[in-house]
N, C-alpha and C positions, 0 to 999 in steps of 0.2 A: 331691898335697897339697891336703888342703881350706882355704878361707878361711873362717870363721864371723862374721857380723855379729850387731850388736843395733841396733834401732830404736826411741827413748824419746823420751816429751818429757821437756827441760830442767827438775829440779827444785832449788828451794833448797838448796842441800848436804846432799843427800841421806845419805840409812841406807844402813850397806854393802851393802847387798843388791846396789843401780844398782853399786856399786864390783865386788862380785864377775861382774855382767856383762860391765862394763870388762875385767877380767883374765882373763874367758874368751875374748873378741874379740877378730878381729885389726881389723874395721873397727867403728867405733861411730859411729852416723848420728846427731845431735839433730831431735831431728821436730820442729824449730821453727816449721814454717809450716801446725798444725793449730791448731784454737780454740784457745782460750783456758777452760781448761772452766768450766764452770757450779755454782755452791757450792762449799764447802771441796776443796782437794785439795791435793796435794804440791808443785804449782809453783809458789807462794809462801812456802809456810811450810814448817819442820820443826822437831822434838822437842829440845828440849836439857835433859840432866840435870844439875839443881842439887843443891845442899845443902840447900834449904827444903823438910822436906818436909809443911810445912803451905798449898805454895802448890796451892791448887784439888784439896787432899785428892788427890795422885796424888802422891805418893814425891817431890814436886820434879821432874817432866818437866811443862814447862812450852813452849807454844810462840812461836817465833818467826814473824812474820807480815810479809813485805815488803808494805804499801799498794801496791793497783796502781790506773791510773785505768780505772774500766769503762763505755768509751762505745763504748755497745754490744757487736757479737758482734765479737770480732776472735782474729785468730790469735794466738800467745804472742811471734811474734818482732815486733809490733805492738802489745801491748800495754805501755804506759808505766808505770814507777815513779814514783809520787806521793812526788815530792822535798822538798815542800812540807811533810809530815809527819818529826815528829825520830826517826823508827826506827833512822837507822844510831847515832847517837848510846847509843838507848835499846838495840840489836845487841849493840854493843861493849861496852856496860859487862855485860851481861846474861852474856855469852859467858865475860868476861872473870873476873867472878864465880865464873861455873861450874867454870871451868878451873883455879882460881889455886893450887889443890894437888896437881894432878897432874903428875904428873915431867915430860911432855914439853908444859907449856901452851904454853910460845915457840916452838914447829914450828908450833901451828895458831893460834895468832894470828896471826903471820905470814903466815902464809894468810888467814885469816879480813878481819883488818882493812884490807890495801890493796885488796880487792875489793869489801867493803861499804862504806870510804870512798870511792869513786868512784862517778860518776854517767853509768849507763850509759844506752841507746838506749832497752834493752824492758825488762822481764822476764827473757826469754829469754837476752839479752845477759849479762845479771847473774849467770843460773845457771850457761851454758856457760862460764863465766870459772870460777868456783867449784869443777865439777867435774875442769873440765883440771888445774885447782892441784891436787886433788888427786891428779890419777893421776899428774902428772910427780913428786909428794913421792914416792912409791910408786914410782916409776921403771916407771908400766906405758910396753908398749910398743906398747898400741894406738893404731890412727890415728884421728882425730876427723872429720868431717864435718858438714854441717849441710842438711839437706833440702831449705831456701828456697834453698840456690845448686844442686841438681843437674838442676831443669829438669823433673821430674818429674811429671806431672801424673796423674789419676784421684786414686781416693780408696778408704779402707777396705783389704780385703785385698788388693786387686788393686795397689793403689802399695805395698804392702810388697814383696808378689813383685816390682815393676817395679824396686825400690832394690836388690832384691837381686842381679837380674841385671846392675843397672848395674856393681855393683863384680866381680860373678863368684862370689858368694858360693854355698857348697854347704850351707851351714846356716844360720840362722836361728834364734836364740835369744832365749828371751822369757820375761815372768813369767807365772804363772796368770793374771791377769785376763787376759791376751789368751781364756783357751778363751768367756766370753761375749760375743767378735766375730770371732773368724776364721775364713776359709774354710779346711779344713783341704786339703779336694778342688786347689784353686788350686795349695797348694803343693807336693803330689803329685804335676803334672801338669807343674810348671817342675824335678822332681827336686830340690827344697831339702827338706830334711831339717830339719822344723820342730822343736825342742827348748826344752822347757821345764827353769827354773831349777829343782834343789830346794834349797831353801837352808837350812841346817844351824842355822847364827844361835849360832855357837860363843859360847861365853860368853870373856872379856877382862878383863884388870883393870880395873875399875871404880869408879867415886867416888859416894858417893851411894846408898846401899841396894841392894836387892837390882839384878841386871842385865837391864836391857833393851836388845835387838838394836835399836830403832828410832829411836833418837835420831841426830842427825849422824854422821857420819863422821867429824867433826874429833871428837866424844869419845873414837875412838877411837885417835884420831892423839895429843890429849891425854895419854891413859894409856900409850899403848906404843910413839911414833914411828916410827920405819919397820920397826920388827920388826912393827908392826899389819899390815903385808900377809898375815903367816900366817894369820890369822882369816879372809883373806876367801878360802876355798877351797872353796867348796860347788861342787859341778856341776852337771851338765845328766840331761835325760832325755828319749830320742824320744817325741815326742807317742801316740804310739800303746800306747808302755809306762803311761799315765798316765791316757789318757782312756779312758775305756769307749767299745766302737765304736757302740752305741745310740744313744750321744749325741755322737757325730761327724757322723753320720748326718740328726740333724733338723733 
């Protein structure tokens, strides 16, 4: 029997894409105790479709942005929510907006709201609360972990393979942007069978023009409440079916 991991950092309630990692996992690690990255990325903010869709000329996908404090470089389960700014307030109505005609809005407000009115520790803290809400609505039944408690130390491809041995894992799944950092040799050598996502990006009932796959999760919990797990069914593919060996190799 194989076990198959995924290793992510913690993002704002994330696009189903992290969600169909989730449900191909039996372990799901939060890689909470890497930086904190540097310019725009997905661990603060993400996409939510409105009804305006004269807001910033893009159909109404408009983003939400959690304020963090940035003093200095620090990892993400260390980096502080700037509480002091009215986001969750300006969150909730925004969200609330968005959602207010679609059939299932009270499944992901419910979700939504007692985790963005609370005032958590990091960042980090904020996200992995977010996305466990929504695997347990979804009733997955992968198990959760978090990297700053496994004791782990190096760095790069070499702590990926060491997390993976921790748990006994025989596969390793991951999205594309992992092929511009990973050893691919490393995990050939510990027999982990590195597999990338390919992700389908099924189309769902949708509010708000035509449909994009990137927006939260909760949209899609919005539109179709727990029948939305069927959409999130993309698989995998061994890295070698995917990557040219050329460029395995440099």
């Amino acid at each position: 029997m194989t076990t198959k991991i995924v290793i992510l950092q913690p993002c704002y309630f994330p696009w189903g894409g992290v969600f169909e990692q989730i449900v191909n996992a039996d372990i799901y690690v939060h890689y909470d105790d890497v930086q904190f990255p540097q310019g725009r990325s997905f661990t603060n903010r993400v996409q939510v479709k409105t009804g305006n869709g004269s807001v910033k000329g893009n159909d109404g996908v408009v983003w939400m942005t959690v304020p963090v404090r940035h003093d200095g470089l620090r990892p993400i389960n260390k980096t502080d929510v700037d509480y002091t700014q009215s986001w969750q307030r300006k969150h909730s109505q925004l969200f609330r907006q968005a959602t207010a005609k679609s059939p299932f809005a009270r499944d992901a407000v419910e979700i939504f709201d007692p985790i963005v009115s609370k005032e958590w520790e990091s960042i980090a803290a904020l996200n992995m609360a977010g996305i466990e809400a929504v695997a347990r609505y979804f009733d997955f039944e992968t198990s959760f972990y978090r990297s700053s408690e496994l004791g782990i130390g190096s760095s790069s491809t070499k702590r990926l393979v060491e997390i993976c041995k921790h748990f006994g894992a025989d596969i390793y799944i991951t999205g594309m942007g992992a092929k511009n950092y990973v050893d691919y040799e490393q995990f050939e050598k510990a027999n982990i069978r590195l597999e990338y996502m390919e992700y389908e990006k099924h189309p769902y009932p949708q509010l708000h023009g035509d449909f994009t796959p990137y927006v939260t999760t909760l949209d899609l919990i919005a539109n179709c409440g727990k029948e939305g797990a069927k959409y999130l069914s993309s698989g995998t593919r061994y890295w070698k079916e995917v990557i040219p060996q050329e460029m395995a190799q440099e």
